[in-house]
PyMOL Python script that loads the backbone (N, CA, C, O; Angstrom):
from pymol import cmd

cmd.read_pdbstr("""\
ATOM      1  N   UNK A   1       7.047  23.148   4.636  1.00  0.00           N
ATOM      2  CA  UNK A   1       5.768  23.178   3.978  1.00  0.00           C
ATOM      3  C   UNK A   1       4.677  22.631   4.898  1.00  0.00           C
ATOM      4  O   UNK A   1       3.640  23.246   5.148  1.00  0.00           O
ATOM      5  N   UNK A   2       4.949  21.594   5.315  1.00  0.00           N
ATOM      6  CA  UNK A   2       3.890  20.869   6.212  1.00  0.00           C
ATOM      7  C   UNK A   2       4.023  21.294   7.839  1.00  0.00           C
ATOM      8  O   UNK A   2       3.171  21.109   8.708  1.00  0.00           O
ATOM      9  N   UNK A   3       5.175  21.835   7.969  1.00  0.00           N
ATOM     10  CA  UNK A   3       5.242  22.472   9.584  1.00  0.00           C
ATOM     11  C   UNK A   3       4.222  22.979  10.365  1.00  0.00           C
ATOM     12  O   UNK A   3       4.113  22.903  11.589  1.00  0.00           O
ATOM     13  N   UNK A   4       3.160  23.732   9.214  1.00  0.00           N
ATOM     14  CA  UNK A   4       2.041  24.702   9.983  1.00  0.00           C
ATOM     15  C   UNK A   4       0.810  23.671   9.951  1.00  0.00           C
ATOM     16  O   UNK A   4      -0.355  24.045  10.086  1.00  0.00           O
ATOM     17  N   UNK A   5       1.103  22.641   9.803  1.00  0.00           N
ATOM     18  CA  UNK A   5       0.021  21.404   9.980  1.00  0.00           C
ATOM     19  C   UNK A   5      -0.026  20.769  11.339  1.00  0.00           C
ATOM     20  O   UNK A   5       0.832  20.022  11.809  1.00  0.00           O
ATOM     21  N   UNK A   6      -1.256  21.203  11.966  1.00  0.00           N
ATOM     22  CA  UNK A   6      -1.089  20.663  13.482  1.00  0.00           C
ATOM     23  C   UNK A   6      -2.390  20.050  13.697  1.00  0.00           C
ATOM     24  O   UNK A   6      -3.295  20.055  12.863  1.00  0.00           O
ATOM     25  N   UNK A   7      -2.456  19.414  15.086  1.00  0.00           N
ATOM     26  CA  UNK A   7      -3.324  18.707  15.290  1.00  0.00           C
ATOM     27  C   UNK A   7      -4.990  18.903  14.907  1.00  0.00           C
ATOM     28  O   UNK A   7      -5.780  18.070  14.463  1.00  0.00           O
ATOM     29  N   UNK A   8      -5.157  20.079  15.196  1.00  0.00           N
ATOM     30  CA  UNK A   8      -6.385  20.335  15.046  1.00  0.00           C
ATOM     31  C   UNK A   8      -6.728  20.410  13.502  1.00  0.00           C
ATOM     32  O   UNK A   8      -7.652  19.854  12.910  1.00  0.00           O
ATOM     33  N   UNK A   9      -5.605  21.361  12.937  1.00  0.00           N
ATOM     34  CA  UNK A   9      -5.920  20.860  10.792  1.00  0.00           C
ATOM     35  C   UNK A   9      -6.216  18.990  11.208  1.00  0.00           C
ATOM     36  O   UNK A   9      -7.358  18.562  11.370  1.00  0.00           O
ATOM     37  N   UNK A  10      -5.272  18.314  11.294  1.00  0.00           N
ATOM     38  CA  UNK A  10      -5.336  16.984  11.093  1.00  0.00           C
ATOM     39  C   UNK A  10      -7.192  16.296  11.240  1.00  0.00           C
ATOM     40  O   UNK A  10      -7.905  15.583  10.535  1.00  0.00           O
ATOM     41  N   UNK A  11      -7.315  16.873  12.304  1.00  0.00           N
ATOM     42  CA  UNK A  11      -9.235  16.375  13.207  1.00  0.00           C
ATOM     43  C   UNK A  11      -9.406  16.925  12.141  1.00  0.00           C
ATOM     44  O   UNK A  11      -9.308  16.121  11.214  1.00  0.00           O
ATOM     45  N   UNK A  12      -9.661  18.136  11.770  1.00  0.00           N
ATOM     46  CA  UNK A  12     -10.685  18.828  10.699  1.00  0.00           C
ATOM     47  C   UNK A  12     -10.787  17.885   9.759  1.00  0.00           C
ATOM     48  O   UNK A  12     -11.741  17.109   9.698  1.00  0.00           O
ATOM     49  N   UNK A  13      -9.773  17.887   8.932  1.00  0.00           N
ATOM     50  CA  UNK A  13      -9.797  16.951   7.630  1.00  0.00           C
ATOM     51  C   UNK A  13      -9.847  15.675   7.519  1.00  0.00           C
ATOM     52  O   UNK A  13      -9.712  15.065   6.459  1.00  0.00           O
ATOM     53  N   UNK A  14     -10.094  15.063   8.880  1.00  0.00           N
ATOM     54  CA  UNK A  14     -10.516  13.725   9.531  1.00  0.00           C
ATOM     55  C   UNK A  14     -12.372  13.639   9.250  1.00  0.00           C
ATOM     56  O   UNK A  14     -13.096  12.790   8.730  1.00  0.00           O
ATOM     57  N   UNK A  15     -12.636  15.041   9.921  1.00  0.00           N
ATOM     58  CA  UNK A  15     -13.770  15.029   9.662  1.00  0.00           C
ATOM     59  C   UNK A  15     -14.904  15.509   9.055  1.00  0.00           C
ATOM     60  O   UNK A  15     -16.101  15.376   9.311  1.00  0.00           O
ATOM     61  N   UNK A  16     -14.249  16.140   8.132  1.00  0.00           N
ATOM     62  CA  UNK A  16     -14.689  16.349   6.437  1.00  0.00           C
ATOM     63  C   UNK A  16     -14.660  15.404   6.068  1.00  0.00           C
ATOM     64  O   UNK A  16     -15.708  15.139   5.480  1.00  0.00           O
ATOM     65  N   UNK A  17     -13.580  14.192   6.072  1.00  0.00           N
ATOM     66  CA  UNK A  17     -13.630  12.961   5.145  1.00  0.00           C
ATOM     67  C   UNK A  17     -14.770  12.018   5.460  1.00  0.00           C
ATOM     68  O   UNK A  17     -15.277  11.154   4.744  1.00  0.00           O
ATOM     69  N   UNK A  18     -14.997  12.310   6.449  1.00  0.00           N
ATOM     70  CA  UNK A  18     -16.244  11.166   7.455  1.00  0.00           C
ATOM     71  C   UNK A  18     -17.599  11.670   6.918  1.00  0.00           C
ATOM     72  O   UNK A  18     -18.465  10.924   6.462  1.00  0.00           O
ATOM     73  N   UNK A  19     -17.698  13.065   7.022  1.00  0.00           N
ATOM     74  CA  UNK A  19     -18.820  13.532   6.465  1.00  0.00           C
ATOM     75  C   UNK A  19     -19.224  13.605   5.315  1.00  0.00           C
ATOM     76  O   UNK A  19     -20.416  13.639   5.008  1.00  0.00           O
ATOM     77  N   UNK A  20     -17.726  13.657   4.080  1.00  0.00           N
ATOM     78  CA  UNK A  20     -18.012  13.633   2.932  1.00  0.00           C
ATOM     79  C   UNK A  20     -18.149  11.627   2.288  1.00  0.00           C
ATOM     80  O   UNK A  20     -18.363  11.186   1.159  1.00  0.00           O
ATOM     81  N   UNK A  21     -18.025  11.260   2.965  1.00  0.00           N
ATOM     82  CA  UNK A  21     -17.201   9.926   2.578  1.00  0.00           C
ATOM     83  C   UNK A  21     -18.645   8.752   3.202  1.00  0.00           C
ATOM     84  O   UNK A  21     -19.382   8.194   2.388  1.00  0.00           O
ATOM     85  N   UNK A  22     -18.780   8.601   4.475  1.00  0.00           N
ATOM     86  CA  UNK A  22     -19.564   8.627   5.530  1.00  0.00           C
ATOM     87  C   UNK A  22     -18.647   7.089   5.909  1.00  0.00           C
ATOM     88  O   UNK A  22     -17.710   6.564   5.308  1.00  0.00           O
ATOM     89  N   UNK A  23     -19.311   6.718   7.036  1.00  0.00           N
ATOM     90  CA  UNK A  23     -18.555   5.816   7.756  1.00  0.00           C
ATOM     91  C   UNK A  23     -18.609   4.094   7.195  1.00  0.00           C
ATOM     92  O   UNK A  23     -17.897   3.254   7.745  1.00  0.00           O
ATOM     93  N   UNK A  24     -19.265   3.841   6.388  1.00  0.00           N
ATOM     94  CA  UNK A  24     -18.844   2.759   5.524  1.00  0.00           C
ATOM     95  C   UNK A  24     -18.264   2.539   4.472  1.00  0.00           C
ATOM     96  O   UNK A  24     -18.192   1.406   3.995  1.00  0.00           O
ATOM     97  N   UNK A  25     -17.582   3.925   3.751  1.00  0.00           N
ATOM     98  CA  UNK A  25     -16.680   4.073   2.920  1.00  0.00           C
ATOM     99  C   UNK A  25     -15.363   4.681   3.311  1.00  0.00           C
ATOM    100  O   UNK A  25     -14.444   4.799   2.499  1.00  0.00           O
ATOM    101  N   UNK A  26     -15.284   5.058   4.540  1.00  0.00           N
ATOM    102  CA  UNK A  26     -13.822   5.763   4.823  1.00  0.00           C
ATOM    103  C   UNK A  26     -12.623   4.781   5.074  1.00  0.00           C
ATOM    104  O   UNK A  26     -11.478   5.197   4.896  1.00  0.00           O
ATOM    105  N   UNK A  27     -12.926   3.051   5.620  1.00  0.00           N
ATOM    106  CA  UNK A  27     -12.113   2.501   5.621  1.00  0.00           C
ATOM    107  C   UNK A  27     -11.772   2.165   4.383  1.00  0.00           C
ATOM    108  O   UNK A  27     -10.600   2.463   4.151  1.00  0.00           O
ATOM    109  N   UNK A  28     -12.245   1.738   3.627  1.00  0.00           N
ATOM    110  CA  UNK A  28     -11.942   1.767   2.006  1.00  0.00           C
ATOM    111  C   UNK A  28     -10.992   2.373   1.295  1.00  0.00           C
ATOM    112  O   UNK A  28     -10.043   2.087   0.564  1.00  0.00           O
ATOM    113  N   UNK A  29     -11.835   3.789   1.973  1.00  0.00           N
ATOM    114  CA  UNK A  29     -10.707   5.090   1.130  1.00  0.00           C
ATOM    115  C   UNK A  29      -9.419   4.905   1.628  1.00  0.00           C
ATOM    116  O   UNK A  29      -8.327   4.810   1.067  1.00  0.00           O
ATOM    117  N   UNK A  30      -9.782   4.872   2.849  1.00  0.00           N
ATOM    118  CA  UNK A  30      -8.174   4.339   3.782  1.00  0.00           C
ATOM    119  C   UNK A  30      -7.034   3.530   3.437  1.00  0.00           C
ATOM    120  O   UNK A  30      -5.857   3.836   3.243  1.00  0.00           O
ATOM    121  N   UNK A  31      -7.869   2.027   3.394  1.00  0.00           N
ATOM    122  CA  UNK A  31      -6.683   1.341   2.231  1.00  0.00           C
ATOM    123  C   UNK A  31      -6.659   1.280   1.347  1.00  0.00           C
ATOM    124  O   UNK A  31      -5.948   0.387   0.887  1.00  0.00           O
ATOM    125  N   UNK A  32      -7.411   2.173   0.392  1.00  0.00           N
ATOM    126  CA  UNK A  32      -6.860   2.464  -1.081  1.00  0.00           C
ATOM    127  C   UNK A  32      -5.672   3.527  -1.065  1.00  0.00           C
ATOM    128  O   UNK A  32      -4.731   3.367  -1.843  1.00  0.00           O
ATOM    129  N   UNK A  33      -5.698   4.427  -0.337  1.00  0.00           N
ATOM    130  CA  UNK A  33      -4.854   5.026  -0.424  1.00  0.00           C
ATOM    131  C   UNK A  33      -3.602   4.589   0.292  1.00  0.00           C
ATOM    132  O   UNK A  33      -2.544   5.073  -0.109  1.00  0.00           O
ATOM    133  N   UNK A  34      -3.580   3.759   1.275  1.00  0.00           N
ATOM    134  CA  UNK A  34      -2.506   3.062   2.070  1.00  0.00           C
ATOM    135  C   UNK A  34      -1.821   2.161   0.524  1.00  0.00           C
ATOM    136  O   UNK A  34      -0.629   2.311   0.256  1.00  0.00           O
ATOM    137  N   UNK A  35      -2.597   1.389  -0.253  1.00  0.00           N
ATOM    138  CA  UNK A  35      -2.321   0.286  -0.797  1.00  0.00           C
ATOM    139  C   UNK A  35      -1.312   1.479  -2.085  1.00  0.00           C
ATOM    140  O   UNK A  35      -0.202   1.210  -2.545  1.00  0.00           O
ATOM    141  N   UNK A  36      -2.170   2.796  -2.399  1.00  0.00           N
ATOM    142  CA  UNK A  36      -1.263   3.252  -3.662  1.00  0.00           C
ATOM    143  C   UNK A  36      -0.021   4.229  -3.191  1.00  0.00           C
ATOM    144  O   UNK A  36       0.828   4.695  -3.952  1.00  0.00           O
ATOM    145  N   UNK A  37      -0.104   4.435  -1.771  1.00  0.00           N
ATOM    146  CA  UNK A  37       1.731   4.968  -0.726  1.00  0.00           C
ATOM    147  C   UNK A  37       2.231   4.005  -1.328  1.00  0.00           C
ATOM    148  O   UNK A  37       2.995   4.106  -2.289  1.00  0.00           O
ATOM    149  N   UNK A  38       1.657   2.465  -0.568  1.00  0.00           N
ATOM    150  CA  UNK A  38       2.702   1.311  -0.624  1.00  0.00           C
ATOM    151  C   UNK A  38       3.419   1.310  -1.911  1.00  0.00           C
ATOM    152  O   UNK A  38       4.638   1.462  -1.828  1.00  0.00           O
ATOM    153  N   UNK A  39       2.692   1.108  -3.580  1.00  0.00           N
ATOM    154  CA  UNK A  39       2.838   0.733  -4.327  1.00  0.00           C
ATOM    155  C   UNK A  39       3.724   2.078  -4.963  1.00  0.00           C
ATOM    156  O   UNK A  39       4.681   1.817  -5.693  1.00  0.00           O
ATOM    157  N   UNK A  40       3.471   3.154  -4.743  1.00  0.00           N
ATOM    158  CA  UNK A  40       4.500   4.178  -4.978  1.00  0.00           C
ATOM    159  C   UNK A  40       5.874   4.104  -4.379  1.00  0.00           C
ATOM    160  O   UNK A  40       6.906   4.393  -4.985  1.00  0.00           O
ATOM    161  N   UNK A  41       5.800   3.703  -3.169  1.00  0.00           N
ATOM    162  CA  UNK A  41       7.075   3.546  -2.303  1.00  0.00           C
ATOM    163  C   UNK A  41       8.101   2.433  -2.830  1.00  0.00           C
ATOM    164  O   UNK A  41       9.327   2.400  -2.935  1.00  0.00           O
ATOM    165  N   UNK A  42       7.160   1.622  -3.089  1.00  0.00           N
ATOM    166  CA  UNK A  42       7.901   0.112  -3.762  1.00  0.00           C
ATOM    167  C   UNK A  42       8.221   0.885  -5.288  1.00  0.00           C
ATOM    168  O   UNK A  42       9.445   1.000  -5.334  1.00  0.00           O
ATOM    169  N   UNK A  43       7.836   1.245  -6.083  1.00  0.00           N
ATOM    170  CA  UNK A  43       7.722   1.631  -7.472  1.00  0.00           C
ATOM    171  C   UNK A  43       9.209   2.293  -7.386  1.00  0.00           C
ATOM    172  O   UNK A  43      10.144   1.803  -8.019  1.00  0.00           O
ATOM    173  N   UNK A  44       9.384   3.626  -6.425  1.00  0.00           N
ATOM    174  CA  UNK A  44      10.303   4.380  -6.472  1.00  0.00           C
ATOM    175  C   UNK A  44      11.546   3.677  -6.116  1.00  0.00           C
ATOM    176  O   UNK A  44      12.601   4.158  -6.530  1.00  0.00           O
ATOM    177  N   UNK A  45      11.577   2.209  -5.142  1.00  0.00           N
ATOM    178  CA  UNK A  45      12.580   1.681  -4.904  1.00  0.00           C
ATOM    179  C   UNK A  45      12.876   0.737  -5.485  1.00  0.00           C
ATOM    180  O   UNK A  45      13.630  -0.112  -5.009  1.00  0.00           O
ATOM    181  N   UNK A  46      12.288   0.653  -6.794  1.00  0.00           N
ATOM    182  CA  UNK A  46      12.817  -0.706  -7.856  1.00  0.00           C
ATOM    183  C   UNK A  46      11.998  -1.971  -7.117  1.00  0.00           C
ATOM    184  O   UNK A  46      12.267  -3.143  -7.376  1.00  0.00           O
ATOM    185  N   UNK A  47      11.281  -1.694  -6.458  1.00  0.00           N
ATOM    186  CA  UNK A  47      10.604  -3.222  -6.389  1.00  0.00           C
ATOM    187  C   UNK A  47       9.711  -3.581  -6.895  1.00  0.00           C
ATOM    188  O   UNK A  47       8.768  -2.945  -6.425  1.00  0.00           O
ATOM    189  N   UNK A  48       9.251  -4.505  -7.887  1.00  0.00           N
ATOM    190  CA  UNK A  48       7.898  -5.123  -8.332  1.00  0.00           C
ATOM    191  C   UNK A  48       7.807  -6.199  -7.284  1.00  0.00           C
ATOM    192  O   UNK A  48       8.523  -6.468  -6.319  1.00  0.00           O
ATOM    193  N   UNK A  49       6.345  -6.906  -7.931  1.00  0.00           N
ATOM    194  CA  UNK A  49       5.977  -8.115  -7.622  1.00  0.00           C
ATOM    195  C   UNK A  49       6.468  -8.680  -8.815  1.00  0.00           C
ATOM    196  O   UNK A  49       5.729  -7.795  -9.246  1.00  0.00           O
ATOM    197  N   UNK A  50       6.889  -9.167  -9.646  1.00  0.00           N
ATOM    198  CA  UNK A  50       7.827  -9.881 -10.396  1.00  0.00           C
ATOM    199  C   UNK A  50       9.153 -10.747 -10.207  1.00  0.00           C
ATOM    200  O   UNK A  50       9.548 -11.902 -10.368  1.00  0.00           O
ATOM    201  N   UNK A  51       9.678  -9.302  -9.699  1.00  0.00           N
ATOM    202  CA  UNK A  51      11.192  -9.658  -8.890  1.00  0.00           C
ATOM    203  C   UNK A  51      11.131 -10.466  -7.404  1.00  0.00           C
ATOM    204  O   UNK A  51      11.899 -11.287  -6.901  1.00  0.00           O
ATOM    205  N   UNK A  52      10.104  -9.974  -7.019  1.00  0.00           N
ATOM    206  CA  UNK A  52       9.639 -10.888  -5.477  1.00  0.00           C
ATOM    207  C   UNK A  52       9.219 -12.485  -5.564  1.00  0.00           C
ATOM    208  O   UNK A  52       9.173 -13.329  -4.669  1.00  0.00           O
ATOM    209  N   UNK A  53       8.888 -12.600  -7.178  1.00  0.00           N
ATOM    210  CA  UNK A  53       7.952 -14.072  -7.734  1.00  0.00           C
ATOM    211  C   UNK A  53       9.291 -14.808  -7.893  1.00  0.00           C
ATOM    212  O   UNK A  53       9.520 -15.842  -7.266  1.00  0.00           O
ATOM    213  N   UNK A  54      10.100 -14.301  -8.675  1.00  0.00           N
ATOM    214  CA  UNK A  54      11.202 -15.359  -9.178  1.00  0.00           C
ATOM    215  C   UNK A  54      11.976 -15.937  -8.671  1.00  0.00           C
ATOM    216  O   UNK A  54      12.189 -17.044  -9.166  1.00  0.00           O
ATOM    217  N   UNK A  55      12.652 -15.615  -7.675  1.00  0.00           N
ATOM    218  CA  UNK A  55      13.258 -16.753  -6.644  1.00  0.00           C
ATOM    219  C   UNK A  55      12.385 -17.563  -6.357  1.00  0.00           C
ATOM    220  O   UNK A  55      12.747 -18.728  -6.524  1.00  0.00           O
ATOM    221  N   UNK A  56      11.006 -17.384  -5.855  1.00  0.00           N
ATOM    222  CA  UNK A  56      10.631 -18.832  -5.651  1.00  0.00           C
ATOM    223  C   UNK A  56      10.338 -19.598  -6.715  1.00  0.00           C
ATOM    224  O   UNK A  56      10.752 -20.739  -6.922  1.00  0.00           O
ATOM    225  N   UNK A  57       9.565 -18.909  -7.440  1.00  0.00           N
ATOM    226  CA  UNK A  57       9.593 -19.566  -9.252  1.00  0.00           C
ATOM    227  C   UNK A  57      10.447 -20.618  -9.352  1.00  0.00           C
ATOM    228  O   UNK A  57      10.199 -21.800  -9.590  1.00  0.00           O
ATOM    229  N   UNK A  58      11.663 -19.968  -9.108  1.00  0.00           N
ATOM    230  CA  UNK A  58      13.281 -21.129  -8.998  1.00  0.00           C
ATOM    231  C   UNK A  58      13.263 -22.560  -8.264  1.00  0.00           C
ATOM    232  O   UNK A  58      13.497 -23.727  -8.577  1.00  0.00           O
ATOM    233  N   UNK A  59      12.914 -21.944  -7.271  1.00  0.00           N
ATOM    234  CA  UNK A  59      12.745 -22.796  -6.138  1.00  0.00           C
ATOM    235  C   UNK A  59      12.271 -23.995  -6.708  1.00  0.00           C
ATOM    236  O   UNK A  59      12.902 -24.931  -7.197  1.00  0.00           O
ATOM    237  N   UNK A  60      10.668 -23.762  -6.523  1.00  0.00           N
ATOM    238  CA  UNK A  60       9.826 -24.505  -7.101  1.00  0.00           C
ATOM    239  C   UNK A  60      10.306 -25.412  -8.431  1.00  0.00           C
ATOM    240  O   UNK A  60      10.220 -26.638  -8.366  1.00  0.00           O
ATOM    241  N   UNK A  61      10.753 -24.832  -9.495  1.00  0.00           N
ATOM    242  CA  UNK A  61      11.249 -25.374 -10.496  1.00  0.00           C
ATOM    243  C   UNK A  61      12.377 -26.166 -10.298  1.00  0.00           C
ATOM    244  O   UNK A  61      12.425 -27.172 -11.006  1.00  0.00           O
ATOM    245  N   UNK A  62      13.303 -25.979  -9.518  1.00  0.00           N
ATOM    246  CA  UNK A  62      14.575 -26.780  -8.607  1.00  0.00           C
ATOM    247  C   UNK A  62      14.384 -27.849  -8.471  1.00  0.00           C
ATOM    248  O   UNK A  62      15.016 -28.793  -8.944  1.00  0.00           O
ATOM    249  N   UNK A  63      13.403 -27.857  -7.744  1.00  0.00           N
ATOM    250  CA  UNK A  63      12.452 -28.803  -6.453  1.00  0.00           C
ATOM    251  C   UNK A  63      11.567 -30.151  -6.967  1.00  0.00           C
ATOM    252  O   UNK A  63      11.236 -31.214  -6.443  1.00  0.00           O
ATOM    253  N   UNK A  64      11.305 -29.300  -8.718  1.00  0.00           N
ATOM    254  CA  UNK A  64      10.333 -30.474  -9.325  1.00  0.00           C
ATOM    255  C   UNK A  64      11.440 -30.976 -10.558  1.00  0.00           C
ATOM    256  O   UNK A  64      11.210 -31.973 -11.243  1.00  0.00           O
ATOM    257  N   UNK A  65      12.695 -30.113 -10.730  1.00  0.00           N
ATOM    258  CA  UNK A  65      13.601 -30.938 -11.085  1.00  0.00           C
ATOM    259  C   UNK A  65      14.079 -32.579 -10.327  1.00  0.00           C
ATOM    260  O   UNK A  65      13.957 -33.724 -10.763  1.00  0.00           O
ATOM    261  N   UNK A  66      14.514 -32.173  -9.342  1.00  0.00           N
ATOM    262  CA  UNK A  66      14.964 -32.890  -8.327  1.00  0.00           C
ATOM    263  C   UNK A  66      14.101 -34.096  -8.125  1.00  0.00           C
ATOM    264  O   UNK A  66      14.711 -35.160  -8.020  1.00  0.00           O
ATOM    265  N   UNK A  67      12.543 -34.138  -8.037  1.00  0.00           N
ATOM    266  CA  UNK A  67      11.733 -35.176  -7.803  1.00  0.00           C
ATOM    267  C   UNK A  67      11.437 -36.294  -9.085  1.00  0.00           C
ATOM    268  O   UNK A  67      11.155 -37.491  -9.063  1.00  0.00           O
ATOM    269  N   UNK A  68      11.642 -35.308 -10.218  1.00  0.00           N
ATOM    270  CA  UNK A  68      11.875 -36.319 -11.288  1.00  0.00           C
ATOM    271  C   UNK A  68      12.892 -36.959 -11.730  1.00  0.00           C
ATOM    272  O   UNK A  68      12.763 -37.756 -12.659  1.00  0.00           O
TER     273      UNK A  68
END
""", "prot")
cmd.dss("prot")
cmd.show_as("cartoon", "prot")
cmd.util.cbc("prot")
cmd.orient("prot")
């Protein structure tokens, strides 16, 4: 599907986005869309930020066991 996508498509639609977008909003667009790959990629592989919180959650809670 994407095979017939070559360098020069790539520039083009580089610079449609610049023109449509203009150059103080394209980094933006950039990591918004970087940030919703990421969050799809993580989504599809069972990862939240939830599951990433609770071990240390633990930790922490361990830790202030221990001091009292």
């Amino acid at each position: 599907m994407f095979s017939q996508i070559g360098p020069m498509e790539i520039v083009l639609v580089l610079v449609i986005a610049l023109l449509v977008l203009g150059p103080k909003r394209l980094p933006e667009a950039g990591r918004s869309i970087g940030k919703g790959m990421r969050e799809f990629k993580d989504s599809i592989a069972g990862i939240t930020k939830d599951e990433d919180q609770q071990p240390q959650q633990d930790l922490t809670a361990a830790r202030e066991r221990e001091v009292a």
